[in-house]
Phi, psi and omega in degrees: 000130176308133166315337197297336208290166157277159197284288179000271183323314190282310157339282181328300174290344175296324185255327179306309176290352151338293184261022155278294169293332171306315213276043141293266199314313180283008147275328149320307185290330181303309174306325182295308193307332193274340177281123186259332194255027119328146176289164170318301194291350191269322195269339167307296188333284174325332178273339178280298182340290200291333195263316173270037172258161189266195186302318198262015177232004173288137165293345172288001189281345175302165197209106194327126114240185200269161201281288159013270173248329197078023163300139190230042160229148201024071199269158196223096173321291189342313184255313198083044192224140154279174189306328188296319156312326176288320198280323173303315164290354178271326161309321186254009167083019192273341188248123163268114197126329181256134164244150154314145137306111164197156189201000000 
């Protein structure tokens, strides 16, 4: 990793590999929890189950940012860069595939 990351950027990789090792299981227990023709008490468990996982393992918690700087508003997926970055390697012939425009 460049020296360059932010507590963010590392935050991020913390919970991406989180919910990666995680998600098998919380998806099996969210299925169970969720199964109406399961008895109550089997979808409780299953809902404690679902509850002692930590923070860094629910999938909504990752975040686009950028590989760069670590930004994390007008992130380009594709590439993973915000615009500004985007625009400089593309500029600088840095990116494969991408040209200015013109027409």
């Amino acid at each position: 990793m460049p020296p360059n990351f932010s507590a963010r950027v590392l935050r991020d990789i913390k919970a991406r590999n989180g919910v990666k090792a995680n998600e098998v299981a919380r998806r099996a227990y969210l299925y169970v929890a969720r199964n109406q023709t399961l008895p109550p008490e089997v979808r409780y468990q299953a809902q404690l189950q679902l509850n002692t996982f930590g923070k860094y393992t629910r999938p909504t918690t990752p975040k686009n940012r950028c590989t760069e700087t670590g930004r994390g508003r007008g992130i380009i997926s594709e590439f993973g860069l915000c615009r500004f970055q985007f625009r400089t390697k593309a500029l600088a012939g840095q990116l494969a595939g991408v040209r200015k425009a013109s027409w």
